[in-house]
Structures are given as C-alpha cells and as structure tokens.
BAFI-3210 file (N, C-alpha, C; in Angstrom, 3 decimals, decimal comma, padded with zeros to 6 digits):
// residues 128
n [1|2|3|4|5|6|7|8|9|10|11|12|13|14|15|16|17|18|19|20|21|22|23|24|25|26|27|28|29|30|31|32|33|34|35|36|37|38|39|40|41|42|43|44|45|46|47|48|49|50|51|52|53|54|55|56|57|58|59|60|61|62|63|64|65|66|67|68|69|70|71|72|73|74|75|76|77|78|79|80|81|82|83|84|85|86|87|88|89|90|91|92|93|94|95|96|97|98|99|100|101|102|103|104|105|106|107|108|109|110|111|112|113|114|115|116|117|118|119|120|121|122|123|124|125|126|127|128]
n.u [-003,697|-000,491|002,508|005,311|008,743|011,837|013,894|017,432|017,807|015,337|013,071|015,079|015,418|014,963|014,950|015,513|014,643|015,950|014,773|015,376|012,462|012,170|014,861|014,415|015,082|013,138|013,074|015,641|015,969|013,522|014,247|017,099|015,292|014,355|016,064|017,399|015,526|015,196|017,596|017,650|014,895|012,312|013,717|014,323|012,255|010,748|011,300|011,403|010,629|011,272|010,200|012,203|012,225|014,401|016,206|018,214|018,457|020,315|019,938|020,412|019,350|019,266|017,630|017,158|015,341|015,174|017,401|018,350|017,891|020,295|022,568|023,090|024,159|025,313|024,377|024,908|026,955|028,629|029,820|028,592|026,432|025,820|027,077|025,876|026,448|027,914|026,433|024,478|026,713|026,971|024,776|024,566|026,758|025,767|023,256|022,589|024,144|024,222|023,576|024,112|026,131|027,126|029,176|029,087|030,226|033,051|034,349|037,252|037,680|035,955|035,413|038,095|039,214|037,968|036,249|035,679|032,975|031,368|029,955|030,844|029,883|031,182|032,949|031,875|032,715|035,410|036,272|035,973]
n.v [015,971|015,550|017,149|015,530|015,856|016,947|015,915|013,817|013,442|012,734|012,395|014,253|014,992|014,471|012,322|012,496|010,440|011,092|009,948|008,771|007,577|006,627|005,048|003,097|003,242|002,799|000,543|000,222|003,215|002,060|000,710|001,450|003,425|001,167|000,304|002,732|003,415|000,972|001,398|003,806|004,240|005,656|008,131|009,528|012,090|011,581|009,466|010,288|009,414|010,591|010,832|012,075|014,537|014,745|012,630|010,040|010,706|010,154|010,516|012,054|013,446|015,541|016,827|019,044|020,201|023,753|023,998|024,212|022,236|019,609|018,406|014,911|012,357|012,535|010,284|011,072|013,301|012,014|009,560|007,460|005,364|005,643|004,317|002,044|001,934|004,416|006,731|005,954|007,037|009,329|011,050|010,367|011,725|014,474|014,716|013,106|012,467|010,990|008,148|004,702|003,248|000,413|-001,754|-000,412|002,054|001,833|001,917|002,050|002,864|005,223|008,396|008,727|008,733|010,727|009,367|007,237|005,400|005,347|003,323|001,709|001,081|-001,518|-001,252|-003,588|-004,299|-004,389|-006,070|-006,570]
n.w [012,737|014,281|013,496|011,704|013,105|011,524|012,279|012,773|009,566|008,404|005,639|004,215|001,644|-001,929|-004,800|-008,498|-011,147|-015,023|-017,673|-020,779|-022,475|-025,588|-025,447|-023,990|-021,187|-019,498|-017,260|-016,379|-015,326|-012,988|-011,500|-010,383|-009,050|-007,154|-006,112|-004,602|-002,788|-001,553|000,192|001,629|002,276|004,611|004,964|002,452|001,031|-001,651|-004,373|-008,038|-011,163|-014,180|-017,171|-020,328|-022,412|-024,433|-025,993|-025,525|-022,695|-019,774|-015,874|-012,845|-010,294|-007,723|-004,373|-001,555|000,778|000,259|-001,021|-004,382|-007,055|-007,808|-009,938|-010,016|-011,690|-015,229|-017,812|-020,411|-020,013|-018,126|-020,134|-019,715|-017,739|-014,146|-011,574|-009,130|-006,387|-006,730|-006,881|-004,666|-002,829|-003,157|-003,022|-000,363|000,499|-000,206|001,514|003,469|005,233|007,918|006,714|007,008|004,730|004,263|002,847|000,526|001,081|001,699|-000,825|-002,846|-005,326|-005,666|-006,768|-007,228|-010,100|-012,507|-014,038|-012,527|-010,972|-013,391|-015,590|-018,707|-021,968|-023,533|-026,470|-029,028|-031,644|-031,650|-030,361|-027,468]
ca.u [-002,539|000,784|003,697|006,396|010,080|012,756|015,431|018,167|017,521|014,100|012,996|015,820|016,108|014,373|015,907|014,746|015,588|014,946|015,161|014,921|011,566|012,401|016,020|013,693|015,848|012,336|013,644|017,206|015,695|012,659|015,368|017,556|014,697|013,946|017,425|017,585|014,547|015,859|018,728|017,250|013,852|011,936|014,648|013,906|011,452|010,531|011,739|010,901|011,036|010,320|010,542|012,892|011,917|015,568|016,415|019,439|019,166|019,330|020,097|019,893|019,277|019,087|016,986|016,862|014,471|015,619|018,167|018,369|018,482|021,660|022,718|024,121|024,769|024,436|024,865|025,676|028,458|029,949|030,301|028,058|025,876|026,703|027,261|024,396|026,839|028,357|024,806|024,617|027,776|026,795|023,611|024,933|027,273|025,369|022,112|022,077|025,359|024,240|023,070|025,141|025,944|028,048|030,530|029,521|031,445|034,308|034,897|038,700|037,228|034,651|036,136|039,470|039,739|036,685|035,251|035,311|031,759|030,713|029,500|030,430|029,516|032,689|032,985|032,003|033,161|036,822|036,314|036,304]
ca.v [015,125|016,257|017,696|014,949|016,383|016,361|015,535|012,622|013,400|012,012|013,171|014,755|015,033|013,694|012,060|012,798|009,968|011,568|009,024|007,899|006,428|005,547|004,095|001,839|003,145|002,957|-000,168|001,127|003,686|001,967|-000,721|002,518|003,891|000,367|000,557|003,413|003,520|000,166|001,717|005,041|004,202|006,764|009,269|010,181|012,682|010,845|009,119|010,748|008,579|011,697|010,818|013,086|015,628|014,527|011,497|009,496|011,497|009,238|012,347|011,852|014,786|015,235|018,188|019,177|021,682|024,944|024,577|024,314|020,817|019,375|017,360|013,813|012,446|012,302|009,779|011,827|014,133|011,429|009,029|005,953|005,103|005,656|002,796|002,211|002,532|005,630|006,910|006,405|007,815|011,234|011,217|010,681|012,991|016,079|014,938|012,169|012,265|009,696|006,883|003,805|002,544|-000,320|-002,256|000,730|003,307|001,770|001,336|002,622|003,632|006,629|009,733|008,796|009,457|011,468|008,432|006,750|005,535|004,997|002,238|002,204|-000,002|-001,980|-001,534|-004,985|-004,513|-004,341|-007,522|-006,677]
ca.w [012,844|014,504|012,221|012,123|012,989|010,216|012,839|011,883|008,103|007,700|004,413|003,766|-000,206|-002,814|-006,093|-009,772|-012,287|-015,878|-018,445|-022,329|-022,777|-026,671|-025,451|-023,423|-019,834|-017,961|-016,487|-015,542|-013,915|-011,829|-010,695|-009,424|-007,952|-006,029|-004,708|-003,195|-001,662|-000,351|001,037|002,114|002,933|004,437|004,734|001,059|000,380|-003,033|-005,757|-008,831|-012,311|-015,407|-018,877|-020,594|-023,713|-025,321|-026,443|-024,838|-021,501|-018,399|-015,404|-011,578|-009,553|-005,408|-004,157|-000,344|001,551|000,828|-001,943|-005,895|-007,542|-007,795|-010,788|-009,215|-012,594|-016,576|-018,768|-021,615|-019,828|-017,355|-021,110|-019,379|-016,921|-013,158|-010,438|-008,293|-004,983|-006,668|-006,573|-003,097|-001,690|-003,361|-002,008|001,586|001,016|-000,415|001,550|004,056|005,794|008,802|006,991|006,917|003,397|004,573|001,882|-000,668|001,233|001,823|-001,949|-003,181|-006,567|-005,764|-006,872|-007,579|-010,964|-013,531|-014,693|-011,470|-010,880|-014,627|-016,152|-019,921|-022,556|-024,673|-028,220|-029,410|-033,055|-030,889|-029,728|-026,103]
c.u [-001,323|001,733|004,658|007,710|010,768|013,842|016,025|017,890|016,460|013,569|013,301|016,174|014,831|015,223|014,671|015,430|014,684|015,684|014,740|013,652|011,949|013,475|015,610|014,688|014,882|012,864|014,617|016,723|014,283|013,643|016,603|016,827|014,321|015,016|017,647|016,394|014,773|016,884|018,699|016,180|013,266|012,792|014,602|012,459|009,956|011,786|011,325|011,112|010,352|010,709|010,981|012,265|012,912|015,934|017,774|019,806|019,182|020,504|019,728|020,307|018,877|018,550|016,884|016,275|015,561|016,826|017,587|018,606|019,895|021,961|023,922|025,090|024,434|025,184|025,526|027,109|029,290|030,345|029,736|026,943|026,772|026,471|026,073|025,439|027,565|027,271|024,225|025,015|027,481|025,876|023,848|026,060|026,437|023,995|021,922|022,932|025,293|023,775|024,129|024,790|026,385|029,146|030,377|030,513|032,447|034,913|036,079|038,345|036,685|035,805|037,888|040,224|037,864|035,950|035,103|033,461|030,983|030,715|029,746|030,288|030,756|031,795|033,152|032,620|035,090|037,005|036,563|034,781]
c.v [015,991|016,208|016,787|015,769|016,050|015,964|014,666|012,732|012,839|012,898|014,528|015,689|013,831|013,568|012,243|011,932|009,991|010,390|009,108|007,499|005,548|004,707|003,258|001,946|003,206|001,876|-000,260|002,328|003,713|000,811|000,444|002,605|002,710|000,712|001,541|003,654|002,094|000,097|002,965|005,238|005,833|008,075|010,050|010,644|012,023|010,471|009,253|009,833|009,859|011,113|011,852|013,312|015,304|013,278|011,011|010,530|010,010|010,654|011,766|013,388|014,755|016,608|018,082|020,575|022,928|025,097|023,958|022,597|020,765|018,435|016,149|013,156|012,539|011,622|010,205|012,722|013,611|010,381|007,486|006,107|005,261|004,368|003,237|002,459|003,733|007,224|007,253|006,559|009,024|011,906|011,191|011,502|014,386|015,858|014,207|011,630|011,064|008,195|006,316|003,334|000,929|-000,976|-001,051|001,624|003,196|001,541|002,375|003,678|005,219|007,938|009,711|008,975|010,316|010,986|007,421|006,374|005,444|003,939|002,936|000,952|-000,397|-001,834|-003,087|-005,079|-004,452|-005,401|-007,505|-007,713]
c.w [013,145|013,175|013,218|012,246|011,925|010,967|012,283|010,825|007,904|006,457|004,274|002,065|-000,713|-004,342|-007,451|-010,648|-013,484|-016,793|-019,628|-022,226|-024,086|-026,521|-024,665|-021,705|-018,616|-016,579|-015,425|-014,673|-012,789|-011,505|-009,733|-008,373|-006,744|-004,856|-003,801|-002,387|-000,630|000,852|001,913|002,742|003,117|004,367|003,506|000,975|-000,763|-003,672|-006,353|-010,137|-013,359|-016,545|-019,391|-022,105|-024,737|-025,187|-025,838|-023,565|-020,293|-016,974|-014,403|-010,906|-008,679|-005,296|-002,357|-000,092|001,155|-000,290|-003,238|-006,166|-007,925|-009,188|-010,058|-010,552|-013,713|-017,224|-020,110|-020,876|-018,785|-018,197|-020,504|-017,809|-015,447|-012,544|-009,462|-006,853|-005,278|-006,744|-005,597|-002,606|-002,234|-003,056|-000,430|001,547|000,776|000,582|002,638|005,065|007,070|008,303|006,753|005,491|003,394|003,539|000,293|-000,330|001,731|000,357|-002,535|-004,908|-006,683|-005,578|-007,174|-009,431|-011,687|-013,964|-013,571|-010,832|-011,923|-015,027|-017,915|-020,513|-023,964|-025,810|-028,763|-030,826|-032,666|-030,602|-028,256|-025,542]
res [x|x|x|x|x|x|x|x|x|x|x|x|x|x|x|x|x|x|x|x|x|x|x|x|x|x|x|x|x|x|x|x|x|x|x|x|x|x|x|x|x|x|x|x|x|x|x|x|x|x|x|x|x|x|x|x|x|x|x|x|x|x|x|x|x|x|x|x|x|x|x|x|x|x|x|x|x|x|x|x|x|x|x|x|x|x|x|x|x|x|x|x|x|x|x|x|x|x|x|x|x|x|x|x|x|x|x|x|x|x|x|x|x|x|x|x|x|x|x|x|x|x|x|x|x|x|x|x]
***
C-alpha cells in the first residue's frame, strides 16, 4: 500500500484527554473527544481518552510529529473546565492552522483575559 502524504495538515496532531474516572468525567471527556473529531475529522492523528493516576485531573494535551506534548488545558490550574470552542481555537492554532472553525473563531472572548475559555461551576450555597 502507498504512503499517504501529510500535506494540508492531514494527521497533523493528536489530542490526549486524561480524565477522573472516580469524578465520573469519562463522559465529559468522550463527548469532547466526539467533538473534535467532528470538527477535525481525519486531520487528527487520534483522539486519546487515558484515565488519570490522580484524582480530580481532567488535562488536554496536543502532540505533533516531531515535537514534545503540549499541555492545551487543566482543570485544576485554569480553576474549571475549558470551553469546547476554546479547545478548538488552540488546537488550530498550535496544530491545524488551515482548518475552518467557523462561528468559534470569531468569538471576542478567547484569550482576552486568564480565565477566558473556562467553564466554572457557581457556588450554590451563594445562591447564584
């Protein structure tokens, strides 16, 4: 069988989402992984789903030919979950630069402040 080309980014990168099993985040992250393989298709390498060794991790990480894994994000040190289109503008930027995201990457939010792109969860005993 011929060797396919990698031209136009075809499996480009592959993603690693490490997760909680006891915080029950298998869900959260095989519903990630649908999405971007919906949005990336073959262009991705893999999607990886690992069960994590530490308890309350959930961890996305982008790997391309030839360099070092990248950490995209972590729930523990960005204080919440990330956004599923902030997810995939950091992936087309560190990895995938031609695909079209369409109404994700025009969004005013991404990167504009440190928590930009997190999902956190209200303090209900606040009454929010």
């Amino acid at each position: 069988m011929a060797a396919v080309p990698s031209s136009a980014g075809l499996a480009a990168a592959s993603v690693t989402i490490e997760f909680c099993p006891g915080c029950r985040w298998q869900h959260r992250a095989s519903w990630m992984a649908g999405e971007l393989l919906t949005t990336f298709g073959s262009r991705l390498r893999a999607v990886v789903l690992r069960p994590a060794a530490k308890a309350g991790v959930f961890n996305l990480f982008v790997e391309r030919p030839g360099s070092a894994r990248q950490l995209l994000s972590s729930r523990e040190q960005d204080g919440g979950f990330p956004e599923l289109a902030a997810v995939k503008r950091k992936i087309k930027q560190l990895a995938l630069p031609d695909v079209p995201l369409g109404h994700s990457e025009n969004s005013k939010t991404f990167g504009s402040t440190p928590a930009a792109g997190i999902l956190t969860v209200p303090n209900l005993r606040q009454g929010y």
